[in-house]
C-alpha angles and dihedrals in degrees: 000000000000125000088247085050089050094047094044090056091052093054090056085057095044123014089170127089098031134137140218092255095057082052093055088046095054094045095051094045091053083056096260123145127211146215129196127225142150112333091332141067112223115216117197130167119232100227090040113038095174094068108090144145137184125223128189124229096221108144098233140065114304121225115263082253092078085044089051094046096049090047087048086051100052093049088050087055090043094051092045083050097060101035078051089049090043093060 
């Protein structure tokens, strides 16, 4: 299990008390880029561009809504993997 896996696992737990940088953590180790503008980062993955996500650099804790998206969103890229690797 990777340290993106493991995290990823943790967030399903708990999706309170995390950062943005936990966020950014969980999206580049799921294989998705980034680009910075304006009061958000964008996260977008290569093979899939129309998988994004903003996240917002505030300092503090995010709400559990940032944590459910980004769990909706890997299971969105998982299922587009397989359905890739099934063709």
């Amino acid at each position: 299990m990777t340290a993106a896996e493991k995290l990823r696992a943790r967030m399903a737990r708990s999706k309170g008390g995390w950062r943005a940088r936990d966020l950014d953590r969980l999206y580049r180790g799921f294989g998705f880029e980034y680009r910075k503008g304006g009061p958000h980062t964008v996260y977008f993955h290569p093979r899939f561009p129309d998988l994004t996500a903003a996240v917002t650099h505030a300092s503090g804790t995010l709400p559990p809504a940032y944590v459910t998206d980004a769990l909706e969103l890997l299971n969105l890229l998982e299922a587009r993997q397989v359905s890739e690797e099934s063709e």
